[in-house]
C-alpha positions, 0 to 999 in steps of 0.5 A: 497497552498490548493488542492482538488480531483476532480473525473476523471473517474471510469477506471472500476471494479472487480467483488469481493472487491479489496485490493491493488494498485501499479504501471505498465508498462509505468505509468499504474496501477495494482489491486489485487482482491477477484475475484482471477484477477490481472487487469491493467489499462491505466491511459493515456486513462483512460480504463483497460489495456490488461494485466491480471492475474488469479491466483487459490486464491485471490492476496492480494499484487503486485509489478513492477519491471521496471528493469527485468521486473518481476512482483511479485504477494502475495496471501491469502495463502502467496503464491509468484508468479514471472511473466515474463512481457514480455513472460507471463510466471511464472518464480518461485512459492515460498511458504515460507510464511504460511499466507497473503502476505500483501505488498511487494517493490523492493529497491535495487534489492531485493524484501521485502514481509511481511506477516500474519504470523509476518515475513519479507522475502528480496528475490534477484530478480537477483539470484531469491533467499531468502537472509533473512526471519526474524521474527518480530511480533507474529501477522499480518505484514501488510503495510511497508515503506522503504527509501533512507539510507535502513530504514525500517518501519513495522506496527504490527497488536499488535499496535506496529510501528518498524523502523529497519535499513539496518541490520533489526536491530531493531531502534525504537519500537513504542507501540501505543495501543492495536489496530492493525496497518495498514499502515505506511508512513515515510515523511521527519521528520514525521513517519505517521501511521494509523491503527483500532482505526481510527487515524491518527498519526505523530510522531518524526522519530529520536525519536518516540516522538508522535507529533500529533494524529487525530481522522481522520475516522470514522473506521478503516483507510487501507491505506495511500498515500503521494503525496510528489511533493504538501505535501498532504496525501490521507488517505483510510478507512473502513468508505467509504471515502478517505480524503485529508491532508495538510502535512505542517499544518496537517488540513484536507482539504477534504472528499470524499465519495458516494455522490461526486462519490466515494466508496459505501464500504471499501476504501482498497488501494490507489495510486498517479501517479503524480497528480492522485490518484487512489482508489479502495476497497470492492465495487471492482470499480477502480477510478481516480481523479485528484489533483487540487489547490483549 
């Protein structure tokens, strides 16, 4: 079955280029952004939300965690921020990281957080307290993936892919080339990677075994999105435009640029909420668009 994006609405904007995307409250959306904000938007009634942050430098990643409630906030700087929800209220501020926070995740009541400075940190949310800070890369850690069964999937920007296992443990170690590594995705057999030179990959997650490699954009790609529930992919990049894949046959199945209401610069993060994906990037706009059967 073949699916196209269908644009729903511009939910609103950032005065300065945003950078990432994750999930809220109550199915709500939240953005990080250059104009030092973090703003949540309301995908029920397709307006922004009335919770915001401003921090003293640009949030660079975000994470929810329904669980405590905790908002957990990366800056430029590697600053850590954990945020009460309910009180609005700073719990903790960490500065363990040296450089950009660039993604972060809740698995199993901790919080992972990778970082410019080429480390991973696992925190426990419950104890507020660092279990691990583990040196990976002599570069940039930037978009991270992690599964059922604790496996973990780390893009370098040396060009480099690692999978590493509950013990971070190093599994695979996948040398692509010489270009930076943006984001990595696991899905089902495949490890699914994008980065600088503008290709997608798909390799053999057991072996590495390269599989397919696609000249997917016309710049670098910084981000990818997997809709598991239809087997689509959205792809992000620096040439203005998302693109939709079917991951059963890996054909493209669309291209969303300017011209159909889309992005005028950088398209930095993306995120699905059920049949709804949610882009946003340098021009700082936030949009929604709806999935629909072609």
């Amino acid at each position: 079955m073949k699916f196209h994006l269908a644009k729903h609405k511009e939910l609103g904007s950032h005065s300065a280029p945003a950078y990432y995307l994750n999930t809220f409250i109550d199915g709500k959306i939240i953005s990080c952004a250059g104009d030092n904000i973090l703003a949540s938007w309301d995908l029920t009634s397709m307006m922004p939300h009335n919770f915001m942050v401003k921090l003293e430098g640009h949030p660079y990643a975000c994470v929810y965690d329904v669980s405590s409630d905790l908002l957990f906030i990366g800056t430029s700087a590697g600053k850590l921020h954990w945020i009460n929800c309910a009180g609005k209220k700073e719990l903790k501020l960490f500065d363990l990281h040296k450089k950009a926070i660039y993604d972060m995740a809740v698995f199993n009541d901790c919080l992972y957080v990778s970082s410019g400075d080429g480390s991973l940190s696992i925190w426990d949310i419950n104890d507020m307290a660092l279990l691990r800070h583990v040196p990976i890369s002599d570069n940039k850690l930037r978009r991270f993936d992690i599964v059922e069964g604790n496996d973990l999937l780390l893009s370098d920007s040396n060009g480099i892919l690692h999978k590493l296992d509950s013990n971070l443990n190093e599994l695979l170690t996948i040398d692509i080339n010489d270009k930076a590594v943006n984001v990595c995705r696991f899905y089902k057999d495949y490890i699914i990677a994008g980065g600088w030179d503008a290709h997608l990959r798909f390799f053999n997650r057991s072996t590495g075994e390269l599989i397919k490699a696609i000249a997917a954009h016309n710049f670098a790609i910084y981000d990818l999105q997997i809709n598991h529930e239809h087997g689509v992919l959205a792809s992000a990049s620096r040439d203005k435009t998302i693109k939709l894949w079917d991951l059963k046959t890996l054909d493209l199945l669309q291209r969303v640029d300017h011209k159909m209401g889309g992005h005028t610069r950088s398209v930095n993060a993306l995120k699905w909420m059920c049949d709804v994906l949610v882009s946003t990037g340098d021009d700082g706009k936030v949009i929604a668009w709806d999935l629909r059967k072609a």
